[in-house]
C-alpha positions, 0 to 999 in steps of 0.5 A, a space after each residue: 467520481 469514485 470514493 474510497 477510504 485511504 490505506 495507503 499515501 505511501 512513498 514512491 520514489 520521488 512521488 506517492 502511490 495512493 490506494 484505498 477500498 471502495 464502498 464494494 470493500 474492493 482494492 482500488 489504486 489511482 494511477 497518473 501517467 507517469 511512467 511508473 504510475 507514481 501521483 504527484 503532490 499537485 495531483 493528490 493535494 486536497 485544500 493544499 494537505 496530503 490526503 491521511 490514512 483512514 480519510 474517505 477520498 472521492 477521486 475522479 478515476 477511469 474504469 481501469 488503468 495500466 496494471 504494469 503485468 501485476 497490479 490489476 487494482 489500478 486504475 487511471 486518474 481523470 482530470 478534476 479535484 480530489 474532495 475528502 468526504 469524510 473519515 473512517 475510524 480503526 475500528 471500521 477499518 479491521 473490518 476490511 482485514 483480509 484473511 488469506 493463507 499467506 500475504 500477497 502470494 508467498 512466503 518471502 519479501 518479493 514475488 518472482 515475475 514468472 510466478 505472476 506470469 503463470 496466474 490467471 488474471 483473475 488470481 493476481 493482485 498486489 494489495 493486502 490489508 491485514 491485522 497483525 499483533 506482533 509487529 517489529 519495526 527496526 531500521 537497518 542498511 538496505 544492499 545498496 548500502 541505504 538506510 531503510 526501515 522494516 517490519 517483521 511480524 506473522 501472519 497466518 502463522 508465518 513469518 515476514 520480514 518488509 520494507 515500509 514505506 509509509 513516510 509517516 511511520 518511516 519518520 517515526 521508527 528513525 526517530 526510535 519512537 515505539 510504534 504499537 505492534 497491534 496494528 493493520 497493515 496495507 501490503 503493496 508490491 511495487 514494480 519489477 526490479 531483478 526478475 521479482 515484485 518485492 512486497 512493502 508496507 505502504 501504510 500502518 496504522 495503530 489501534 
């Protein structure tokens, strides 16, 4: 079994994609089988509930998983039940923010495959957890002509415009609730669509 605190239950598709620290404060993304990794609700439940940000979870994981050509954090889920050990609190969490130079790689919203190519393995990774002071959230049409919800803020004195996807906070900011613009963020890069990752933000939570 492997325990990990929860920062991230995020939607996928028609699934969610779960990731977490473990007590080493490393990244860690439980993967199924399915073809995009996604974790169905049977799989994740835990008493019949959604596992909540901030919650520790012990997971039954292999030692890795398919890393899908750039989310090295991945690794397979085992059969057995998922068990919620404990809970940490916000405070404990911004302990975890990272600092980097700029968030998962680049500047912009998405990271272009090639680029990913050309890393060393050891360099990639697809998940961030940062602190930020100013953050905006609005909602929007996505090309497809969708409504989507977004969050702009900075972070190492740069400026990024993302996605959410972190149903709660979706829920809210469609519902024009005023979420706190100090808050932590889990930065995620989902799979490959027109030659890039594009980045997400799979969860929020307020201080």
């Amino acid at each position: 079994m492997t325990k990990l605190v929860c920062l991230a239950n995020s939607r996928k598709n028609t699934h969610r994609c779960i990731a977490g620290m473990n007590t080493d404060s490393e990244w860690v993304r439980p993967v199924s089988k399915l073809q995009d990794g996604a974790i169905p609700w049977f799989m994740r439940q835990i008493d019949g509930k959604e596992p909540e940000l901030l919650d520790v979870l012990s997971i039954p994981l292999a030692m890795d998983g398919p890393d899908f050509g750039h989310q090295p954090e991945n690794r397979q889920v085992l059969k057995g039940a998922w068990k919620r050990t404990g809970r940490l609190t916000t405070s404990h969490v911004l302990k975890l923010c990272e600092t980097r130079d700029v968030l998962l790689h680049t500047h912009a919203d998405r990271v272009s495959e090639a680029m990913i190519a050309s890393m060393p393995l050891a360099d990639r990774y697809s998940l961030q957890l940062i602190h930020v002071v100013d953050a905006t959230f609005y909602t929007t049409t996505s090309f497809k002509g969708k409504r989507q919800h977004r969050v702009r803020f900075t972070y190492a004195d740069n400026g990024y415009d993302i996605v959410v996807t972190d149903p709660l906070a979706e829920d809210r900011i469609a519902r024009s609730q005023t979420l706190n613009p100090d808050c932590i963020l889990t930065a995620s890069m989902g799979g490959p669509y027109d030659g890039n990752y594009f980045k997400f933000v799979a969860a929020v939570i307020e201080r």
